[in-house]
SEFIZA-3560 file (N, C-alpha, C; in Angstrom, 3 decimals):
REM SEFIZA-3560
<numar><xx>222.291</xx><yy>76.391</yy><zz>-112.627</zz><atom>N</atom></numar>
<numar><xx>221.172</xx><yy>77.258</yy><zz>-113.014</zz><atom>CA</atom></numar>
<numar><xx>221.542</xx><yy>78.730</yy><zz>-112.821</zz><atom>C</atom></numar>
<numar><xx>220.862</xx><yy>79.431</yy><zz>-113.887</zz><atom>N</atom></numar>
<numar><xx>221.652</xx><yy>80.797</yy><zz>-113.641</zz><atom>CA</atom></numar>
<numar><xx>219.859</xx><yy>81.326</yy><zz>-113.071</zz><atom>C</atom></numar>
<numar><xx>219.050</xx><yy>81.323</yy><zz>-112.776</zz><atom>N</atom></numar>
<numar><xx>217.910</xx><yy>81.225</yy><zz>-111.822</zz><atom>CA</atom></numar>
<numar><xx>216.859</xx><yy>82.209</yy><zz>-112.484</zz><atom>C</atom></numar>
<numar><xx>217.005</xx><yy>82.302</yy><zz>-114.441</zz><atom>N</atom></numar>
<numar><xx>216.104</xx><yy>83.194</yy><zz>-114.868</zz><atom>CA</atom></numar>
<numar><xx>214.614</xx><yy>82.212</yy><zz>-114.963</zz><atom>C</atom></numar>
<numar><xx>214.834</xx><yy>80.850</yy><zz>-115.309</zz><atom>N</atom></numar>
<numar><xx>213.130</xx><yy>79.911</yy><zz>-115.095</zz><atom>CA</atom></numar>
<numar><xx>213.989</xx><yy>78.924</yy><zz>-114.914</zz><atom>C</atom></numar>
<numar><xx>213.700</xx><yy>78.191</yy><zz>-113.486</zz><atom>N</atom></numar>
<numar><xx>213.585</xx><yy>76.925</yy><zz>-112.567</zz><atom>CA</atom></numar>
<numar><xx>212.415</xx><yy>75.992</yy><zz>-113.016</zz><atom>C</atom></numar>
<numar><xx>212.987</xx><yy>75.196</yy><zz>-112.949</zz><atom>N</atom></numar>
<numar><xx>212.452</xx><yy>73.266</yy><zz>-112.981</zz><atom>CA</atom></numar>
<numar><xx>211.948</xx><yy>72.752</yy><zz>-111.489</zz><atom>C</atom></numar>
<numar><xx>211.854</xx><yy>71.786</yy><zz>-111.263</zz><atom>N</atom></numar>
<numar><xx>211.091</xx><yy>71.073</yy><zz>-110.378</zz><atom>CA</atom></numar>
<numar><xx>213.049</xx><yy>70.909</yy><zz>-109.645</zz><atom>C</atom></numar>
<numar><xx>213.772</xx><yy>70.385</yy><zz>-110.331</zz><atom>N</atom></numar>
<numar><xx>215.464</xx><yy>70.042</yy><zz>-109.745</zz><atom>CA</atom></numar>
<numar><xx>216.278</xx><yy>70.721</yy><zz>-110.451</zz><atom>C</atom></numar>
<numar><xx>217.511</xx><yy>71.054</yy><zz>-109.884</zz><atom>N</atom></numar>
<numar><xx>218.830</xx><yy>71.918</yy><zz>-111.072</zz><atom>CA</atom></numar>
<numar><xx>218.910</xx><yy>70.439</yy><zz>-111.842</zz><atom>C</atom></numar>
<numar><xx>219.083</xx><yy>69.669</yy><zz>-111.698</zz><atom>N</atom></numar>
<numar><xx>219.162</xx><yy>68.518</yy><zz>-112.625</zz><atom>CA</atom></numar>
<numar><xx>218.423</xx><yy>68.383</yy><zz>-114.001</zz><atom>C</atom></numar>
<numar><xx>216.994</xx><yy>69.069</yy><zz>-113.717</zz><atom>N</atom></numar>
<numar><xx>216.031</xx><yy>69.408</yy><zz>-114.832</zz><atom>CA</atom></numar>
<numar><xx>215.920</xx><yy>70.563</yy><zz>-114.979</zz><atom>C</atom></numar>
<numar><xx>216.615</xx><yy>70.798</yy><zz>-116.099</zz><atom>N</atom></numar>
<numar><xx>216.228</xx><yy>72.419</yy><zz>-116.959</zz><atom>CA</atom></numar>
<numar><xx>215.165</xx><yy>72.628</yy><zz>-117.518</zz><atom>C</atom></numar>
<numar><xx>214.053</xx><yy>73.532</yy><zz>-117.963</zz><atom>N</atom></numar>
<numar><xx>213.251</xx><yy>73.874</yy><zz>-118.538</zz><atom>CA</atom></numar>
<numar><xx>214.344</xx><yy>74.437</yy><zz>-120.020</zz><atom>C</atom></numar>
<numar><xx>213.332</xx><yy>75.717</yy><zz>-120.647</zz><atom>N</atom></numar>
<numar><xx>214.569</xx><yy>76.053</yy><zz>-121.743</zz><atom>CA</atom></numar>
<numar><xx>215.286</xx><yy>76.935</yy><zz>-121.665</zz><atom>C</atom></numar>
<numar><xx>215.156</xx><yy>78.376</yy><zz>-120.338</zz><atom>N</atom></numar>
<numar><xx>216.319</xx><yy>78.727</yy><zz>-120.608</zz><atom>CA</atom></numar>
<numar><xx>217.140</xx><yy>77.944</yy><zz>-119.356</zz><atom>C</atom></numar>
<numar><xx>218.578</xx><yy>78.888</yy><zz>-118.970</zz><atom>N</atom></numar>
<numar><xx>219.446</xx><yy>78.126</yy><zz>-117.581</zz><atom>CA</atom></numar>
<numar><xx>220.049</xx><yy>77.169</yy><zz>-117.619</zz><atom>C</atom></numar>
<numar><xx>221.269</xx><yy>77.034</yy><zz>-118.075</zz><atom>N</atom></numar>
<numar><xx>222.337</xx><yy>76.691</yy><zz>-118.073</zz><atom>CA</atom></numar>
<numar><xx>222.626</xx><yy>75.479</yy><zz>-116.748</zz><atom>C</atom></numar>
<numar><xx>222.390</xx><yy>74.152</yy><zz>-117.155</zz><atom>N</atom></numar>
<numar><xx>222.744</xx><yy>73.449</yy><zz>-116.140</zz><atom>CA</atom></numar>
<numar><xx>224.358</xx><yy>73.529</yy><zz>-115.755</zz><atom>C</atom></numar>
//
């Protein structure tokens, strides 16, 4: 995650952030 919008886990991305 590059930490511009977080998910619930780094495992789950929303749309932006780069897993």
């Amino acid at each position: 995650d590059d930490g511009s919008e977080v998910s619930t886990s780094k495992t789950e991305v929303s749309s932006v952030a780069p897993a």
